[in-house]
C-alpha positions in Angstrom: 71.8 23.6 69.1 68.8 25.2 70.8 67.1 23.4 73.6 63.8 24.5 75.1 63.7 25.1 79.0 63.5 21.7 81.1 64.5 19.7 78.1 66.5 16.4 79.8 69.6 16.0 77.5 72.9 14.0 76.8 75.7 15.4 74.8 78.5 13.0 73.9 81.9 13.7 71.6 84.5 11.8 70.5 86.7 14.7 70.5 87.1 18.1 72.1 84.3 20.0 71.3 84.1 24.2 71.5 80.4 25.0 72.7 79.7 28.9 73.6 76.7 27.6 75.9 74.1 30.4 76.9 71.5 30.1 79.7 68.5 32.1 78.5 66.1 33.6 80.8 62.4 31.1 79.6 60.5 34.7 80.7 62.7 36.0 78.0 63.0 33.8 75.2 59.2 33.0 75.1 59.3 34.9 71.1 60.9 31.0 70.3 58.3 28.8 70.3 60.3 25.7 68.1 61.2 22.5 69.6 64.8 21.9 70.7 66.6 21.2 67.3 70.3 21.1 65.9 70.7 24.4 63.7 72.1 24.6 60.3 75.0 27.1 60.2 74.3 30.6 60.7 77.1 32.9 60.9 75.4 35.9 62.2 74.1 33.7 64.7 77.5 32.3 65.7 78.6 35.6 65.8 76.5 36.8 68.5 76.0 33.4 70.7 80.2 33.8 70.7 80.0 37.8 71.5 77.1 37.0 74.2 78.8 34.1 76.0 82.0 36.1 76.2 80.5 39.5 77.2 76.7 38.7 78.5 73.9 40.8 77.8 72.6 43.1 80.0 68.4 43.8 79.7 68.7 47.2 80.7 71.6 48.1 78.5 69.4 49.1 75.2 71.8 47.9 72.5 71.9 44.5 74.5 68.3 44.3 74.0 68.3 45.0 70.2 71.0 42.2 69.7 69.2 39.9 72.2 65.9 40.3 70.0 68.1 39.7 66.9 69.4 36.4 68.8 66.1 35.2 69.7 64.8 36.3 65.9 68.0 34.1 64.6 67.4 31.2 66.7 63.6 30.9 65.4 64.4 31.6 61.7 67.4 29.1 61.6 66.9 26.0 59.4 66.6 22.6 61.6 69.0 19.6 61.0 68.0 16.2 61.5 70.9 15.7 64.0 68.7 15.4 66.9 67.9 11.8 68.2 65.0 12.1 70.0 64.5 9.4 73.2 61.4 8.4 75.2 61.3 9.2 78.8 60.2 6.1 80.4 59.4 2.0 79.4 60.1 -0.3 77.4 60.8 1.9 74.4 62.9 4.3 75.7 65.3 1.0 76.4 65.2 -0.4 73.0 65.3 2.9 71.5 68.4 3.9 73.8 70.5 0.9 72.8 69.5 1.3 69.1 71.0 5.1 69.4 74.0 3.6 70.0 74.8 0.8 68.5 78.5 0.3 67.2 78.6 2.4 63.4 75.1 3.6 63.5 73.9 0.5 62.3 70.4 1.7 64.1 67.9 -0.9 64.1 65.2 -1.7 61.7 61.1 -1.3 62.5 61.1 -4.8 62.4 64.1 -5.3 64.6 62.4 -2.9 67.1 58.8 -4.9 67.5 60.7 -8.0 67.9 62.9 -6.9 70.5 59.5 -5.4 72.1 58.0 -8.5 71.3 54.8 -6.4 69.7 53.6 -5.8 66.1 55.1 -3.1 63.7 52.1 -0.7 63.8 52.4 -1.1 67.5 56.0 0.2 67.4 54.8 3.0 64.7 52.0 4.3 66.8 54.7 3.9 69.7 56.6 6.6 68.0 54.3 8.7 67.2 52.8 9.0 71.1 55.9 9.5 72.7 58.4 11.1 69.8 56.2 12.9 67.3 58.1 10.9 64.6 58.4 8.1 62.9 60.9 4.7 63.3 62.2 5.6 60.0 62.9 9.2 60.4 64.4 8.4 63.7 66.6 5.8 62.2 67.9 8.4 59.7 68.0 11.0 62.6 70.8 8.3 64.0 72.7 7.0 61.0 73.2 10.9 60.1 74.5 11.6 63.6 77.3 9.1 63.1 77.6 10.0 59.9 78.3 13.7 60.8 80.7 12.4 63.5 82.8 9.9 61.2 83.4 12.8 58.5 84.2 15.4 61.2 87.3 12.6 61.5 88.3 12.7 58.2 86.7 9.2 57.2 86.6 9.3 53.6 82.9 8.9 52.1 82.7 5.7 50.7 83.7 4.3 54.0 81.1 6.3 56.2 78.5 5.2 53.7 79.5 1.5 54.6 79.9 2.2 58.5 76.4 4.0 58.6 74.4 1.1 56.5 74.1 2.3 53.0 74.4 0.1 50.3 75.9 2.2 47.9 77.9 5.5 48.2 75.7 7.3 45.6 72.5 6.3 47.7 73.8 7.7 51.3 75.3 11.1 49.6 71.8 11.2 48.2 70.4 11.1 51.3 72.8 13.6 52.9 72.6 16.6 50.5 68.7 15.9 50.9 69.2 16.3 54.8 72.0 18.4 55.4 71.7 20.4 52.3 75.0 20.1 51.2 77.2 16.5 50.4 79.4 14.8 52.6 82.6 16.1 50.8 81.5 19.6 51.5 80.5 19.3 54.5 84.1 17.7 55.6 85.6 20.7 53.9 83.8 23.3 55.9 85.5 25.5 58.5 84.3 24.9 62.2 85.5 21.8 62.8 88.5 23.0 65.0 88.7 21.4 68.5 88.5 24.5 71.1 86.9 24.7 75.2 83.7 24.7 76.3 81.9 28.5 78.3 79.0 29.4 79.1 77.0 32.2 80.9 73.6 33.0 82.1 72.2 35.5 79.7 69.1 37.7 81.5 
């Protein structure tokens, strides 16, 4: 996950998570200019967030520069995930849209169910979401039903059943939508390695 500097956030696991978490210098990391996202896998990425957290890098140390330049070049190139639920800061919104984000199964709720809970029209809610999270009600939904998704086969919750738990009709239509998103189906992605349950670290990288 990268997350720009000052970005307000809430993680939550149901499970012990491992997280190498590194504190970059903003003066230093301006060369990524993306939005916080959740990254697609990237092993040489992995390789150095887990060799940086565990060693830091040092700016005047020239090979720490070259592999912190490789870091930053990573971190920019690295395919996006839509695994990050975005939430207003403030009104009426940000409450409907902060219950809806976690709702029991990640049954998030419709466009529809959104205005009438705000008690305002549906292209109200749409121009809502595009103001304050540069998206839209749909892809936000998605963005929420793939999160729980991504947590229920993490568990070993066989596909058929997340495809239920999440809101699709049919299996067939939410591992369509998966492999569209994720690049990959649910099976596989329950198969891949990186799904131990380690310890959280973390150092200040300058």
């Amino acid at each position: 996950m990268w997350l720009t500097a000052w970005t307000r956030f809430r993680l939550h696991s149901e499970a012990p998570v491992d997280a190498d978490a590194l504190l970059l210098d903003p003066t230093r990391a301006r060369a990524v200019t993306r939005a916080s996202a959740v990254l697609d896998d990237d092993a040489v990425l992995a390789a150095i967030v887990r060799h940086a957290a565990a060693t830091s890098l040092r700016a005047r140390v020239p090979g720490d520069r070259r592999l912190f330049a490789v870091l930053l070049d990573r971190i920019g190139a690295a395919r996006s995930l839509p695994l990050f639920v975005r939430t207003p800061s403030e009104g009426r919104l940000a409450s409907v849209v902060d219950l809806g984000a976690h709702v029991p199964e990640g049954r998030a709720p419709s466009i529809t169910d959104l205005a009438s809970s705000l008690v305002k029209s549906r292209k109200t809610v749409e121009r809502a979401f595009a103001r304050e999270m540069s998206l839209t009600p749909g892809r936000w939904r998605q963005q929420v039903r793939l999160t729980r998704a991504v947590t229920l086969l993490s568990d070993g919750r066989r596909v058929g059943d997340v495809a239920r738990d999440v809101g699709y009709r049919t299996p067939s239509a939410f591992v369509a939508a998966f492999r569209k998103a994720m690049g990959t189906t649910p099976r596989r992605f329950a198969r891949s390695p990186g799904q131990g349950n380690k310890q959280k670290q973390g150092k200040r990288q300058n």
